[in-house]
C-alpha positions as CSV (number, residue, x, y, z in Angstrom):
1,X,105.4,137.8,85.7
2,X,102.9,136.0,87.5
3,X,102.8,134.4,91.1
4,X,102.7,131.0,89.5
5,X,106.1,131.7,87.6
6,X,107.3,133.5,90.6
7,X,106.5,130.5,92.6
8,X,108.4,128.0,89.9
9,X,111.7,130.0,90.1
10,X,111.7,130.3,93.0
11,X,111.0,126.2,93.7
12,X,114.2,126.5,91.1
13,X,116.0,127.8,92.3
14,X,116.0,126.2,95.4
15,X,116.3,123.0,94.3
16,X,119.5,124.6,92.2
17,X,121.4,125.3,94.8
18,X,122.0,129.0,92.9
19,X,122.7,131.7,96.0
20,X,120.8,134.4,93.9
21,X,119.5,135.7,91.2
22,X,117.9,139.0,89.9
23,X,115.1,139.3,87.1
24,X,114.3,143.4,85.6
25,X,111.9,144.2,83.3
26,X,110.3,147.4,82.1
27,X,107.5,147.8,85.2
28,X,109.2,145.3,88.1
29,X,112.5,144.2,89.5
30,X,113.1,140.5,91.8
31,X,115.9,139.6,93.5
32,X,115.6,136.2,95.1
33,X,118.9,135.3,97.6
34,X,119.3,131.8,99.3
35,X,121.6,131.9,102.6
36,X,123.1,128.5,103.3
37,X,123.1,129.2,107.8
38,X,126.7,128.6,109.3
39,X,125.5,126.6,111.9
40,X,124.3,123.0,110.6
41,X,120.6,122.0,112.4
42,X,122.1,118.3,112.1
43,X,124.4,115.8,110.5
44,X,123.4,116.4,106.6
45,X,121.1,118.5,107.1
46,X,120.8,122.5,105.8
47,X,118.2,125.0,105.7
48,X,117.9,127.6,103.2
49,X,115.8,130.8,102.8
50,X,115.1,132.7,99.9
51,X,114.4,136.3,100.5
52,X,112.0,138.3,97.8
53,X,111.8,142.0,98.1
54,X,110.1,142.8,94.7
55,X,109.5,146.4,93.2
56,X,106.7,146.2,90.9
57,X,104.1,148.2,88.8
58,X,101.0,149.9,91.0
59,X,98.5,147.7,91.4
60,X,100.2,143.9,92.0
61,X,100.8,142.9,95.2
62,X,104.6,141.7,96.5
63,X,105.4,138.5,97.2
64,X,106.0,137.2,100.7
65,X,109.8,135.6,101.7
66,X,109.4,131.5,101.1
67,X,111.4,129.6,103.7
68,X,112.8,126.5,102.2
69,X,112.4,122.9,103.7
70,X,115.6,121.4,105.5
71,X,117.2,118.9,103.3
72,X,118.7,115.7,104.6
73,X,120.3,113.1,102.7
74,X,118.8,109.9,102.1
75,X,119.1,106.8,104.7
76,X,122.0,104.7,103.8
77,X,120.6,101.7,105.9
78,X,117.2,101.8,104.1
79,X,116.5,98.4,102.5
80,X,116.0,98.5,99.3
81,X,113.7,95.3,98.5
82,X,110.8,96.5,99.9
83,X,110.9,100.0,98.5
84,X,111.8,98.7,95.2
85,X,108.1,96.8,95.9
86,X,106.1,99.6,97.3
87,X,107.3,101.9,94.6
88,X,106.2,99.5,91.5
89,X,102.7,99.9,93.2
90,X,102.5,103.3,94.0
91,X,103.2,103.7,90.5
92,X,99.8,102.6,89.3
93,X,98.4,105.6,91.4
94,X,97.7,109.3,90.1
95,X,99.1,111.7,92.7
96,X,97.0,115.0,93.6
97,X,99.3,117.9,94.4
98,X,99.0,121.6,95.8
99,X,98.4,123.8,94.1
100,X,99.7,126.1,96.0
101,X,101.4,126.7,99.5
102,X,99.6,126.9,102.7
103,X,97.6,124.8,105.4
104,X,95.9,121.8,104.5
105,X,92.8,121.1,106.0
106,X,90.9,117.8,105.5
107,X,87.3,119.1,106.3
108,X,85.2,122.4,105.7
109,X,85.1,123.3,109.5
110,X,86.4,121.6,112.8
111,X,83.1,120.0,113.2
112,X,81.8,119.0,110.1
113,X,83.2,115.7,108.8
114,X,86.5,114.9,106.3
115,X,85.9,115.9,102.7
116,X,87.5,112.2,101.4
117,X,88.8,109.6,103.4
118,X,91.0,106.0,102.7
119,X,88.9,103.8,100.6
120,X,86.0,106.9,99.1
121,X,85.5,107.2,95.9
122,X,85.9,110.7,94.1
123,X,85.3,111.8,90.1
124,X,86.6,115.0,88.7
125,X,85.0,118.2,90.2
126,X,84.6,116.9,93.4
127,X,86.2,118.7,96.2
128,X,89.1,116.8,98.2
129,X,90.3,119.4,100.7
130,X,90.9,123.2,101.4
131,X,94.2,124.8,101.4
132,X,94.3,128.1,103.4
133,X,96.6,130.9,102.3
134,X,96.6,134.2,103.4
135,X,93.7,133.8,105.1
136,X,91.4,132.5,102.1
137,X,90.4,129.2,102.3
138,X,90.8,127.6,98.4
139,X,88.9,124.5,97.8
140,X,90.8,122.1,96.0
141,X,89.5,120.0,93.8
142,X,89.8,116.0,92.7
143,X,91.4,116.2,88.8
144,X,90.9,113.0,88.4
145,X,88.4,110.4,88.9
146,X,88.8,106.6,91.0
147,X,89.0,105.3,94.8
148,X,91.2,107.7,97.3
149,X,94.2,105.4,98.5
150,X,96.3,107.0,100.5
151,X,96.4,110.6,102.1
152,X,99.8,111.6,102.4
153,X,99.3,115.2,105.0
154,X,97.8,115.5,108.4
155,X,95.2,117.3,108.7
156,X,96.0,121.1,109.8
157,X,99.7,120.9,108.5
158,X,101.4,123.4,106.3
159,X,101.8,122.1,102.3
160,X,104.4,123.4,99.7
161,X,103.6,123.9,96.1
162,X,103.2,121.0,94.0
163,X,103.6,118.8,97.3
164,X,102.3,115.3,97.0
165,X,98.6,115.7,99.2
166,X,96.4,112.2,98.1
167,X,97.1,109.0,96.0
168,X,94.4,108.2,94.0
169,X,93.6,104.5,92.0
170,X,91.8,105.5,88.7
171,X,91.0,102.1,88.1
């Protein structure tokens, strides 16, 4: 099993609401639990954490415990008009996710300047950002070719798998 599938069942099984489950194969073993706390952090809202410990075959590393996000229900006062709107246009856009879970950082070095920014134009190859994890920086690059719309993460802020990072406008 790879740490891509690992990473999918266990972004599964999270959204699954499952409280565990336990994989065994010939040369490895995973359990992965998720403890609902007692205490509630606030009206609606739970936090959930999935523990890994994994006995595998020499030679491939274990994987680390993966905190879940708090969930919170949606707004019952949003109105709905205008997000009825914004989503029809955001729509048109391609979204660029992570690949992968760490610390997003807009620019190669503190003082060296953004790799895109609102308006730039990017084509396939190019690269958009660097995602640190476990202390390698991974350079992520643009899948997809067109004018960079809207960055959705600060700069320096931690970034789940497959979480929304840029819109892009391929037109």
């Amino acid at each position: 099993m790879t740490i891509t599938e690992i990473q999918d069942l266990i972004k599964f099984i999270a959204k699954a609401g499952v409280t565990e489950v336990e994989i065994e194969k010939k040369d490895f073993k995973i359990t992965i639990k998720s403890e609902m706390p007692k205490k509630k952090k606030g009206l609606g809202e739970a936090e959930a954490t999935i523990q890994v410990p994994v006995a595998m075959a020499a030679g491939i590393a274990p994987v680390a415990p993966v905190a879940a996000a708090p969930v919170s229900p949606p707004a019952a006062d949003a109105a709905p008009a205008p997000a009825a709107a914004n989503e029809t246009e955001e729509n048109n856009y391609i979204t660029v996710k992570s690949p992968m879970i760490g610390t997003f950082y807009r620019r190669p070095a503190p003082d060296k300047d953004a790799f895109v920014d609102v308006g730039d134009s990017t084509k396939v190859g190019d690269t958009i950002c660097v995602i640190e994890a476990m202390k390698l920086f991974n350079e992520i690059e643009s899948e997809v070719t067109g004018k960079i719309v809207k960055i959705l993460v600060d700069d320096n802020s931690p970034v789940e798998y497959d979480q929304p990072l840029f819109l892009v406008d391929p037109a």
